[in-house]
C-alpha positions as CSV (number, residue, x, y, z in Angstrom):
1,X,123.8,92.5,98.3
2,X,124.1,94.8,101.1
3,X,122.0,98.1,102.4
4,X,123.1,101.6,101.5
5,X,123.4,103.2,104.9
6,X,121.5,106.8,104.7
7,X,122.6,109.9,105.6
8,X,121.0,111.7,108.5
9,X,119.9,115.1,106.6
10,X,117.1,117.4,107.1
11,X,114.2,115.2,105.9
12,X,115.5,112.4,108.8
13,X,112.7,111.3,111.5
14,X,113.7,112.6,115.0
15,X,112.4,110.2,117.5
16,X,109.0,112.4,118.2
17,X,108.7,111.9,114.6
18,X,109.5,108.5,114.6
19,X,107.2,107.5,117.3
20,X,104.3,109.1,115.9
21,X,104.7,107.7,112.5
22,X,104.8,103.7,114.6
23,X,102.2,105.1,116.4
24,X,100.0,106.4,113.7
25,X,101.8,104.3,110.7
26,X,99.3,101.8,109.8
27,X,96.3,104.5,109.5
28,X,98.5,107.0,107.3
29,X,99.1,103.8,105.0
30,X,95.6,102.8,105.0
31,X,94.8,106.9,103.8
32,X,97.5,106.9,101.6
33,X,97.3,103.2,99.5
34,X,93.6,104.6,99.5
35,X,94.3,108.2,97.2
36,X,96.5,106.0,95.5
37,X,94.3,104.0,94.3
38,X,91.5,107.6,93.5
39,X,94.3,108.3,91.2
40,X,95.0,104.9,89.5
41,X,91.3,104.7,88.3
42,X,92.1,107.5,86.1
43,X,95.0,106.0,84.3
44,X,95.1,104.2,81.2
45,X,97.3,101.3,80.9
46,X,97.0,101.8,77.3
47,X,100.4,102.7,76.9
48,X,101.9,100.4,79.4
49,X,105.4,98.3,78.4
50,X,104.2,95.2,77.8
51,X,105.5,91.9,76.4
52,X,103.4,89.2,74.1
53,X,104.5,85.7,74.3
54,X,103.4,83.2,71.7
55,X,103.9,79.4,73.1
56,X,103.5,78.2,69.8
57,X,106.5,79.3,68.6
58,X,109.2,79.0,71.4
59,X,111.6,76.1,70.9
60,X,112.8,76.5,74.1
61,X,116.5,77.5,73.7
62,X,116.3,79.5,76.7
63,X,118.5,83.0,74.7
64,X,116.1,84.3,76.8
65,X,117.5,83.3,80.3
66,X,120.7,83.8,79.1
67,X,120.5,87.4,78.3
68,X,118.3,88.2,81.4
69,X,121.5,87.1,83.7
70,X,124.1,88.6,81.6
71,X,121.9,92.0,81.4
72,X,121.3,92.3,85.0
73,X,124.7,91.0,86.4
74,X,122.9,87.6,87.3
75,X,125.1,84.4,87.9
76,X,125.4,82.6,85.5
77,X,125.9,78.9,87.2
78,X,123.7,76.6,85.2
79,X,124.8,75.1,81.6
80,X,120.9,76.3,80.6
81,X,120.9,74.6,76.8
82,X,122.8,71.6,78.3
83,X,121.0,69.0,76.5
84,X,119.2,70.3,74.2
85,X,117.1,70.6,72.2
86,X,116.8,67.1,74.2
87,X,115.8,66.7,77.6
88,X,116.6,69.5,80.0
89,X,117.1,69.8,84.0
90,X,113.7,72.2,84.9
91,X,114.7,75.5,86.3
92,X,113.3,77.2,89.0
93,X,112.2,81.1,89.7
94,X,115.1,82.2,92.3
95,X,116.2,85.5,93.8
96,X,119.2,85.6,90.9
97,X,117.6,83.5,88.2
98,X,114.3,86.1,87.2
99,X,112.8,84.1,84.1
100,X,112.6,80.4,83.5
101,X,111.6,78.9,80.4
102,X,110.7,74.9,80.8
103,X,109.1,71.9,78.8
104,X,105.0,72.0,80.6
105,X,103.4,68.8,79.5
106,X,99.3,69.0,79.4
107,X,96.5,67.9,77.2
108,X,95.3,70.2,74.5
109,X,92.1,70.8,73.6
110,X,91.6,67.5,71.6
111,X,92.8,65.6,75.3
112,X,96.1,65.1,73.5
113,X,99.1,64.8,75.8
114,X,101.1,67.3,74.3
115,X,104.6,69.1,75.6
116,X,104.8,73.0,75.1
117,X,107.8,75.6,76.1
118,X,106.8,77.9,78.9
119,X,108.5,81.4,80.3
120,X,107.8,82.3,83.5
121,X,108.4,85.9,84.9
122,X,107.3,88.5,87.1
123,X,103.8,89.2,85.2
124,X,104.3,92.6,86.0
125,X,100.6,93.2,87.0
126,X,98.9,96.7,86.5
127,X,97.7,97.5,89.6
128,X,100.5,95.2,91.8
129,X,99.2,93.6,95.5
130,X,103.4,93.1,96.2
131,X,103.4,97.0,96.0
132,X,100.2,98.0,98.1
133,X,101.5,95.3,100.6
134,X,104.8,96.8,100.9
135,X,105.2,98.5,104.3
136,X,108.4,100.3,103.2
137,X,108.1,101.2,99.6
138,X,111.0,98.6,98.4
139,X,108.5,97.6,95.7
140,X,107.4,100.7,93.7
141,X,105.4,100.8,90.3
142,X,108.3,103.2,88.0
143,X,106.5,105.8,86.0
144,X,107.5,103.5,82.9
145,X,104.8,101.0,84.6
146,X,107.6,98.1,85.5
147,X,107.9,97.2,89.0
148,X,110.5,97.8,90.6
149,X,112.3,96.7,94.0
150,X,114.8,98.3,95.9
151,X,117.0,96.6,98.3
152,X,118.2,99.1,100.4
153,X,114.8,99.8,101.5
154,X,113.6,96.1,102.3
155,X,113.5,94.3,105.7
156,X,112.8,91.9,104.9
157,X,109.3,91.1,105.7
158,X,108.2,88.6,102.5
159,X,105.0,90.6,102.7
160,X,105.0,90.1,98.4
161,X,105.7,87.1,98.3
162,X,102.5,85.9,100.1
163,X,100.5,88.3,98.3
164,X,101.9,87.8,94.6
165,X,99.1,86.0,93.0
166,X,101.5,84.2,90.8
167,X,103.9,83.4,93.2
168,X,106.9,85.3,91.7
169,X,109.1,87.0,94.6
170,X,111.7,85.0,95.9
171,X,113.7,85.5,99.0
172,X,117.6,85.0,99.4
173,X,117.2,82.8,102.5
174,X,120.8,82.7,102.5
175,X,121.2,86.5,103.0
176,X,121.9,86.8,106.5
177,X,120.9,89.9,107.7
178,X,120.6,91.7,104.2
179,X,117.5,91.1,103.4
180,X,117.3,90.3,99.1
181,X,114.2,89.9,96.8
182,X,114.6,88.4,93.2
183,X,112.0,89.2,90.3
184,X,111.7,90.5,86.9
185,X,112.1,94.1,86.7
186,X,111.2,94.7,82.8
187,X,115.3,95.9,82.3
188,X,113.3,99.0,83.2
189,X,116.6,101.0,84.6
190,X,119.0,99.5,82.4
191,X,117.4,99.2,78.7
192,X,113.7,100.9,78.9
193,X,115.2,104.0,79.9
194,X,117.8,104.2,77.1
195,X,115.3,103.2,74.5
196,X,116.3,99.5,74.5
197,X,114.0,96.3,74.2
198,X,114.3,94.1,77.4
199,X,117.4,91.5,76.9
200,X,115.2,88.5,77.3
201,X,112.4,89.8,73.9
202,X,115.7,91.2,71.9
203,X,116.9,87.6,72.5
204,X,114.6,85.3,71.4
205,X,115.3,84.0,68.0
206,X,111.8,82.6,66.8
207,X,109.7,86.1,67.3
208,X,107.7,83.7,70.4
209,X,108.2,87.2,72.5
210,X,107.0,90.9,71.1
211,X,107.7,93.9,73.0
212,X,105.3,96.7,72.9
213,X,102.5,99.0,74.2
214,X,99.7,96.7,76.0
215,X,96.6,98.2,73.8
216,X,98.7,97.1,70.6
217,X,100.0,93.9,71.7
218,X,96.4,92.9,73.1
219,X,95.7,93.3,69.0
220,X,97.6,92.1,68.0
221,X,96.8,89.1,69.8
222,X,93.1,88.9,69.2
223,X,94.4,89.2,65.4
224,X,96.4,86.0,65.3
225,X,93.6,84.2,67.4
226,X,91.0,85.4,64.7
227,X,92.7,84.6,62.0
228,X,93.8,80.9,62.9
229,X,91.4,80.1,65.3
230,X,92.5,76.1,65.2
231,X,95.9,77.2,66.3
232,X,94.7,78.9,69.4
233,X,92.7,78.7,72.6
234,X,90.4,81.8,72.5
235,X,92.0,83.2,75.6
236,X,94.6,86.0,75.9
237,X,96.4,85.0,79.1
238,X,97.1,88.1,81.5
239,X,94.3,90.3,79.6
240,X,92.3,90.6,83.0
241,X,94.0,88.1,85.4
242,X,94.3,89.9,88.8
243,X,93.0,92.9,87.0
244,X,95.3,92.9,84.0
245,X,99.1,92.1,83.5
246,X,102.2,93.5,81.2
247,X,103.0,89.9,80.1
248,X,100.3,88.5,77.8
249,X,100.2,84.9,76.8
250,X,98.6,83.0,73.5
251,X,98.7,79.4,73.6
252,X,97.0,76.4,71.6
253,X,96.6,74.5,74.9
254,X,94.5,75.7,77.7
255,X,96.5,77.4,80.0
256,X,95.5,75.4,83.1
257,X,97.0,72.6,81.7
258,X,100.3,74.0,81.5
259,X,100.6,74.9,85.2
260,X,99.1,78.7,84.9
261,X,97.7,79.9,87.3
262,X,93.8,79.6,87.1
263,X,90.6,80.9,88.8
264,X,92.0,84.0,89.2
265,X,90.1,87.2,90.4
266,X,89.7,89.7,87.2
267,X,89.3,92.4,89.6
268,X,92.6,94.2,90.7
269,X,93.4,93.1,94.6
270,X,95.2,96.0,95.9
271,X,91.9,97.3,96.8
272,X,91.7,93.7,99.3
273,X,94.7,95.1,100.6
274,X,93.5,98.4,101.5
275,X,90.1,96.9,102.8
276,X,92.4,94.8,105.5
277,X,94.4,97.7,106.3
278,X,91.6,99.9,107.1
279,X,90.0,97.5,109.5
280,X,93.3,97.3,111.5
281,X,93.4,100.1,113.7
282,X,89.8,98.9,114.8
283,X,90.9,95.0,115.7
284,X,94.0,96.0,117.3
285,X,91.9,98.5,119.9
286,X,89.3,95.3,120.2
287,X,92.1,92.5,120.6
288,X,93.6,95.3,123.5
289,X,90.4,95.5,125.3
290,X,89.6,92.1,125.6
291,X,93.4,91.4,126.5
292,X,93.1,94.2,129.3
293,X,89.6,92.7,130.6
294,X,90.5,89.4,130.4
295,X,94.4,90.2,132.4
296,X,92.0,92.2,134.7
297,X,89.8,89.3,135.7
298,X,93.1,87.4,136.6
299,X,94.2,89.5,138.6
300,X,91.4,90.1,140.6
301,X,90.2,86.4,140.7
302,X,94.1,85.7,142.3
303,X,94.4,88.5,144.5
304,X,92.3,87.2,147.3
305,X,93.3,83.4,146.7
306,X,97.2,84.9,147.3
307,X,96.1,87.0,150.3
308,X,94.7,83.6,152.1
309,X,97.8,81.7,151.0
310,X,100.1,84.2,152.1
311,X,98.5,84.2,155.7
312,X,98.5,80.8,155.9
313,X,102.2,80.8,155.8
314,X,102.7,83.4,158.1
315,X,100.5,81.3,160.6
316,X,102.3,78.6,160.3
317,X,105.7,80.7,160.7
């Protein structure tokens, strides 16, 4: 996947420009994640896109992969129903494979071994660390509510994937010297926009994914778990993990026990982000004095050491 090269044009840094901004970068970033997250306090992610997946009910056919790579031009290199509905290789999160679905085996809630279907995804969270981590702005939250990540803008970094809390991101290792991130992107550019579900939920044959606002799906889940509350666990996965996600999850085994990820913060962690940031400027000017004293000390500890050595060898000249 290579970079779009960019026009110089009126809006291009000079190198004044550019200097000032590498100069002056990290405190404009700390200022401006820090208005941007003033403004996200007022927003309701009422309205957000959001997805509802029921474990109980998928068979694990994997439609849904399928769809996801032919919808976003994917390759499509794996027989992904070899198999079944038998035994299946397990499939892995990649840079061109952006949803997995595989057989998670765990005890329920009677200590039952039990074997259940699984997607996995970007989790699209509502206030996303990949995007207040970005130094670039190749990961952007679209005014739909999806994030999205643009390759002609990354270098590359893998800041997101260390700061994912589910450990989505992955890398093209194999790039070279374009750099390429992989993840989920909600069909946001191709289907959201034109008023279509996302290829993986219009998919699934067994109704195990619902596409919707996230106020109406988070009903809808509390419904179902009201109203057979010996089917499920009385946790709506992705409610307020990391602060709240677009993908919800019911299950009838406790999510820990199918490899989610638990323990998580309910507090959004952008804010962590910020926090860091702002305490940069302040530990690179301490980490440059102590460098400078320290060199200094050298220096003047070896200065009259070399004088005497370099006498000595003119004496003995």
């Amino acid at each position: 996947m290579k970079k779009t090269q960019h026009k110089t044009d009126k809006t291009a840094l000079d190198r004044r420009r550019f200097l000032q901004g590498l100069i002056g970068g990290t405190g404009l970033s700390v200022i401006s994640a820090a208005s941007v997250e003033a403004s996200s306090e007022k927003a309701s992610f009422s309205e957000t896109p959001s997805a509802l997946v029921d474990i109980t009910r998928c068979i694990g056919c994997r439609a849904c992969m399928r769809a996801c790579k032919q919808a976003n031009d994917l390759p499509r290199n794996v027989d992904l129903t070899q198999d079944f509905p038998g035994a299946w290789d397990r499939q892995e999160l990649r840079f061109d494979q952006w949803t997995v679905v595989n057989a998670e085996t765990g005890r329920d809630a009677n200590d039952i071994e039990v074997t259940r279907n699984v997607k996995r995804q970007c989790m699209q969270c509502l206030k996303p660390t990949c995007v207040s981590v970005c130094p670039v702005g190749a990961m952007t939250k679209s005014e739909l509510g999806p994030i999205l990540y643009s390759a002609d803008r990354c270098i590359g970094c893998r800041y997101c994937i260390m700061a994912c809390p589910f450990d989505v991101p992955k890398f093209e290792w194999e790039g070279g010297m374009f750099s390429v991130i992989g993840k989920c992107q909600f069909c946001t550019r191709k289907r959201l926009a034109e008023g279509k579900l996302p290829a993986c939920v219009e998919s699934c044959p067994t109704g195990a994914l619902k596409f919707g606002r996230r106020d109406e799906l988070l009903f809808e889940a509390q419904s179902r778990i009201q109203a057979r509350p010996e089917r499920y666990v009385d946790h709506i996965y992705g409610e307020t993990e990391a602060g709240g996600t677009a993908w919800l999850y019911l299950s009838d085994v406790p999510f820990e026990n199918l490899g989610f990820k638990s323990g998580l913060a309910t507090a959004p962690m952008p804010p962590l982000t910020w926090d860091v940031l702002s305490k940069i400027p302040i530990m690179a000017a301490t980490m440059a004095g102590l460098f400078g004293t320290v060199a200094w000390s050298l220096n003047r500890r070896e200065g009259p050491e070399m004088k005497k050595e370099t006498e000595k060898r003119e004496v003995s000249e």
